[in-house]
N, C-alpha and C positions, 0 to 999 in steps of 0.2 A: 334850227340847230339845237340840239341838244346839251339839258345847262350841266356845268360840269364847279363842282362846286368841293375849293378846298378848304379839311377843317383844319384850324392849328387846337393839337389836341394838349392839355396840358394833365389831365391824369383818369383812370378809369372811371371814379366816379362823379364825376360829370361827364363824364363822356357818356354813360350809359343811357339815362333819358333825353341829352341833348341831341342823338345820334338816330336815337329811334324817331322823336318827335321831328328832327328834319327832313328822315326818311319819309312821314307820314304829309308833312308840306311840302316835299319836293319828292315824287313817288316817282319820276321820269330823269331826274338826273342823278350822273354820277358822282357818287358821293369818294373824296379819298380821305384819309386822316396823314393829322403830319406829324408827327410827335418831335416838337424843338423846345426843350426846356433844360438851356444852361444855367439858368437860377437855383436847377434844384441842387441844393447839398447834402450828405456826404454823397460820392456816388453809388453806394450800395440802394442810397432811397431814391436816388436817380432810376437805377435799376430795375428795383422792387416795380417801381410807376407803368417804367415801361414795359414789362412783362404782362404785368394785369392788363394794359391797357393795350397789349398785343392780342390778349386772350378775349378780352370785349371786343374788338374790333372781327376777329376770327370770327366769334358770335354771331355777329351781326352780319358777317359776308364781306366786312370793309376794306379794303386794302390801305394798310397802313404804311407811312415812311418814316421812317426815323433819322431827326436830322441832325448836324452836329451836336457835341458835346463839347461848344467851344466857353468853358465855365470862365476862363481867365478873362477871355474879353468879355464878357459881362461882367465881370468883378470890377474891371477899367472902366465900363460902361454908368452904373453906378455910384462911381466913386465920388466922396464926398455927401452923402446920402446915404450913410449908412445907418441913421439915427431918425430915420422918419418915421412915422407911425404907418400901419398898415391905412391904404388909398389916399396914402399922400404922394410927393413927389417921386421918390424913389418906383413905385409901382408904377407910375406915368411913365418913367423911363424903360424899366422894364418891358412894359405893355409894348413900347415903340419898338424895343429891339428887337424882339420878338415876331410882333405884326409884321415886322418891316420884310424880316428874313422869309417868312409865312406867305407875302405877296410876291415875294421876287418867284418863292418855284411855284407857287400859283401859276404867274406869267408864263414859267419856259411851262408846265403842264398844260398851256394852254385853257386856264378855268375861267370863267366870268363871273364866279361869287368868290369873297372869304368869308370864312368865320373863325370863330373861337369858341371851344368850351369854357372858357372861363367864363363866359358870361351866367354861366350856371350856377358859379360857385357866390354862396350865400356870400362870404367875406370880400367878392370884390363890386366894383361900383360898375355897374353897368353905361352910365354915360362916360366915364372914364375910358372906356374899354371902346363906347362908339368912336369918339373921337381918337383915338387912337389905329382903329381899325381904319375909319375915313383917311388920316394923314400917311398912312401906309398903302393903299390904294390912290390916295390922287395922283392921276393921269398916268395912270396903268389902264385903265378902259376896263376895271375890275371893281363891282359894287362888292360894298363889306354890307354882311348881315348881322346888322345889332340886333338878333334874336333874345325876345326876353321871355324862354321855358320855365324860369321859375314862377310865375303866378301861378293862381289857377291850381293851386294844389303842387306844383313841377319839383318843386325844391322837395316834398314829402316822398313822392314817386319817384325820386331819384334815389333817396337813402332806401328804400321797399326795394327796390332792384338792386342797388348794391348790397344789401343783408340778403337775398336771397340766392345770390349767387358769391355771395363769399369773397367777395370782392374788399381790399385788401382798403383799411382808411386810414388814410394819415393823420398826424393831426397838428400839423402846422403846416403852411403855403404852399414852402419850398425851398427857400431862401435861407443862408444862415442867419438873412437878420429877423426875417420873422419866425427863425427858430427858437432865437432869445430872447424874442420877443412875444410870443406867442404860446410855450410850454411854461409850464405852471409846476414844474421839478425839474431839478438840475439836470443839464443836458450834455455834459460832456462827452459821456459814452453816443450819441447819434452823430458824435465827429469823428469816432475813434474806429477804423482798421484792423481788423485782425485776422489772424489765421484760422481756418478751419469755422465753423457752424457753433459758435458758444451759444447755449441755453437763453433764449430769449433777444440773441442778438438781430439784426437787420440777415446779414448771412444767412441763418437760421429759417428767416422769414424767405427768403427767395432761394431756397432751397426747395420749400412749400410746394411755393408756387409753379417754379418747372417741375416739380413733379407731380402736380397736378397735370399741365397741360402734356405730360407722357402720358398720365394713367389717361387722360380723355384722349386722346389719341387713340390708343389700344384698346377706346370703346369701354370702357369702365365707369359707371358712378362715380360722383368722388362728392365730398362734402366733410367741411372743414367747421373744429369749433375751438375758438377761441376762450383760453382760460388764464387767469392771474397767477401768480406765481413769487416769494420771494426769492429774488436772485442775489447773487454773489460772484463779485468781481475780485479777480486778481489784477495788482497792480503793481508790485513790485514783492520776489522772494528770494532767497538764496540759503544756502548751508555749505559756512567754512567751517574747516577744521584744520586749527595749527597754521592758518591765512592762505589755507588752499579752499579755492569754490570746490566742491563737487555735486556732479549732477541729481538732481532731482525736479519733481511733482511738488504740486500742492493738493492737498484732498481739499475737495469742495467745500464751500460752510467753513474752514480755517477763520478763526477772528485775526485779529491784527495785533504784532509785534507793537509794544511801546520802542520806540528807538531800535535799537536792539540787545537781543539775548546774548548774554556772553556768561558760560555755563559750563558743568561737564554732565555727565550720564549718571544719574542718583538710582534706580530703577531700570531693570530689564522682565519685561514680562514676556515672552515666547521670543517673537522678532521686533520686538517693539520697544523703543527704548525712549527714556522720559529722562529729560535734560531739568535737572536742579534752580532754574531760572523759566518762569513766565508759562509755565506750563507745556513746554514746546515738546512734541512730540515726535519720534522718527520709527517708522516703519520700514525696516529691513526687506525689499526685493528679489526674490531670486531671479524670477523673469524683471528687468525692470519694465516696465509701460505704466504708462496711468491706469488709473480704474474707476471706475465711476460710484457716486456714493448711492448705496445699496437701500438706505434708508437714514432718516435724520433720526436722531438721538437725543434732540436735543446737545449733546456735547459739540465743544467747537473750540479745542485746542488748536494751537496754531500747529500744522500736522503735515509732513514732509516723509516724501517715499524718497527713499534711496536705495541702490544695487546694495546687495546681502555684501560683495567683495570690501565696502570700507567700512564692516563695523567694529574691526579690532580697532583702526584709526580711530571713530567714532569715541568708542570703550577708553581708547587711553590717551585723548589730545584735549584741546580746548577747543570748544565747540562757540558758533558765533552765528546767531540764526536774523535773520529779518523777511519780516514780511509786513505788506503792507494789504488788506483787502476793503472790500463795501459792498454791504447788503443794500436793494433798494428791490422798490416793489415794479416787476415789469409783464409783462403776457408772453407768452406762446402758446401754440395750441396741438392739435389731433386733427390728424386727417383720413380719413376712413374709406378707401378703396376696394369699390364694392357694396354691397348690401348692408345697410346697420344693422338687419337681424339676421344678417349670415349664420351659419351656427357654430362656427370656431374664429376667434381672432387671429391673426399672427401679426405679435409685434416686430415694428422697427424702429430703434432710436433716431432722429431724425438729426440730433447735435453730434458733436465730436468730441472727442477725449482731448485734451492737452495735448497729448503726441497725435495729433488729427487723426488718429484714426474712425473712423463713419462710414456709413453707407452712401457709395457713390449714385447717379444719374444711371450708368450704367449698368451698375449692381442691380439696383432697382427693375430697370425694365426687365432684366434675365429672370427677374422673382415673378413680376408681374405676366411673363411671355410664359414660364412655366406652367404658373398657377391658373393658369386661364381661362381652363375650364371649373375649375371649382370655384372659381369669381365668380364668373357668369354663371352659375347657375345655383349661386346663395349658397356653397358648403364653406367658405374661408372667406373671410377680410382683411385684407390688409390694412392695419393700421399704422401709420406713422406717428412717432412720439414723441413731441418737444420737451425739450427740458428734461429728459428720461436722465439722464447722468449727474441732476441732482436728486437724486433718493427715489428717482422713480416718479417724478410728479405728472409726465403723462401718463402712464399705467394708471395711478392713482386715481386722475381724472375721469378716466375711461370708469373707471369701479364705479364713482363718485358720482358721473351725470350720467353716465348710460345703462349704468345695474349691468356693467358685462364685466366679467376677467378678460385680460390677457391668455390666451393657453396655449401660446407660444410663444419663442422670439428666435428671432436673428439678431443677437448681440453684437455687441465691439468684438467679443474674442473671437469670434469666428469670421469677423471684418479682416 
């Protein structure tokens, strides 16, 4: 009989040499993957995991499952152990939940092995992991394979195969306790939800990535690099006038309101008007939408777009401004579809404007389906731009590590 052997996979890069090296000690059986990781939080980095770890499996021929996303009962499953240190108890539990679930569709799959990738991962305990595998298989008639890939160089050959395929790395467990426990800068923004693709966010990041597995699809190179980036968060802003809100943007790089601005209009210079308190600036609309900032200046007034229709209001009320934002240092990158010595670029911003507007999945493929012949045959690249909506810093990059310009683009406005 032929062995049939399920993995519970817990993210791409351990799955990558764990998956080859089983193939190579078990060259006759079928190999599935199972992707069950209710631990991981937010779920955008749930996502992100499973995506890459779609794409590695694809790689390899594997057919992968993906199982629930039942995060609450794991939250009840560990409760009271939220303060363990990483391969203590709290991971014992985990380990069990997990295995447990991992061996019951073993069973209805009718398999005779389990395993796990985690037994790859440098940060967990590999006897931890057997005996957990064991108490999840007894008397199911299913041996667990406490495979240990990391000697013998495995743990080095696994980061080698994840850097050269671009393969996405996290860098804490999973878990929100080993979130706070594990990141070494304030983490609040890896819990936070937002709309649209913000400059260096998680969104941002699995945006990337399905559109990598389009452009491979459509038979395209694709190869990703990662760069640093100061970024800038909004967290709270508004502009009353006379104790009416009205609508507006924030420009990017805005510093932050002390308390707030309560002022009138001292200065108008074209459409742009300069409020008598805190340096607050407003920028008059005709179209109103956001814009993206073009370049940094170094300046960083706290800086609000509004429609051109309220600036007689503006002109003759009392003006009441707040804003609250945070600089911090994060990555996104470029991804470059097609040839890197193509011989024209065309960019694409990869993030979204404040009013979301971005380049969809969609959009995308129509560019890539058009282009198709001058891809394939090295006259145009497409590049994708992180972070481009603040000052250009993918473009930038691109100048910076590849000695190319940009020498086109598909902007927001024509989004």
């Amino acid at each position: 009989m032929k062995d049939k052997i399920l993995v519970h996979i817990c993210c791409a890069p351990d799955a990558i040499y764990f998956l080859k090296r089983l193939r190579e000690d078990f060259p006759e059986a079928e190999i599935i993957g199972y992707f069950y990781d209710p631990n991981i939080h937010p779920y955008e980095e749930y996502k992100l995991r499973y995506i890459e770890t779609e794409r590695t499996c694809r790689e390899l021929g594997i057919k992968l499952i993906e199982g629930e996303y039942d995060v609450e009962n794991w939250l009840e499953r560990v409760k009271g152990y939220e303060e363990e240190p990483e391969r203590g108890k709290r991971c014992e539990i985990c380990f069990d939940y997990r295995l447990e679930r991992s061996a019951k569709v073993a069973k209805e799959l009718g398999c005779n092995y389990l395993t796990t990738t985690l037994l790859m991962s440098p940060k967990k305990s590999i006897p931890q992991l057997k005996r957990a595998g064991e108490r999840a298989t007894n008397g199911t008639g299913i041996t667990f394979l406490a495979l240990d890939y990391r000697k013998g160089g495995g743990t080095q050959e696994m980061f080698k195969l994840s850097k050269e395929r671009d393969i996405y790395q996290q860098d804490y467990c999973g878990c929100i306790y080993g979130l706070f426990k594990q990141k070494e800068i304030p983490i609040p923004w890896d819990l936070v939800s937002v709309k649209g693709r913000a400059p260096g966010s998680k969104e941002e990041r699995i945006f990337f990535k399905e559109a990598r597995i389009l452009a491979e699809s459509l038979g395209f190179p694709v190869k990703e690099y990662e760069f640093p980036f100061l970024s800038w968060k909004l967290l709270e802003g508004k502009i009353e006038v006379d104790k009416e809100v009205i609508p507006s943007f924030v420009v990017p790089y805005s510093q932050s309101i002390r308390g707030v601005a309560k002022g009138r209009v001292e200065r108008v210079v074209g459409d742009t008007l300069f409020l008598n308190k805190q340096n607050v600036k407003i920028i008059l609309s005709e179209d109103f939408k956001a814009f993206p900032l073009e370049r940094i200046t170094g300046l960083s007034n706290p800086t609000f777009v509004v429609p051109k229709q309220f600036k007689e209001k503006l002109l003759n009320g009392k003006v009441v401004a707040t804003l609250r934002t945070e600089f911090l240092p994060e990555k996104s990158e470029v991804m470059l579809i097609g040839r890197e010595d193509g011989k024209k670029y065309l960019g694409i911003p990869a993030d979204t404007l404040q009013d979301l507007r971005g380049i969809s999945l969609k959009r995308l493929e129509s560019i890539l389906k058009e282009k198709e012949r001058e891809i394939k045959e090295g006259e145009l690249t497409v590049v994708l731009l992180g972070a481009e909506s603040y000052g250009r810093v993918g473009s930038n990059f691109v100048r910076d590590h590849l000695g190319r310009d940009v020498d086109k683009f598909i902007d927001w406005q024509s989004l």
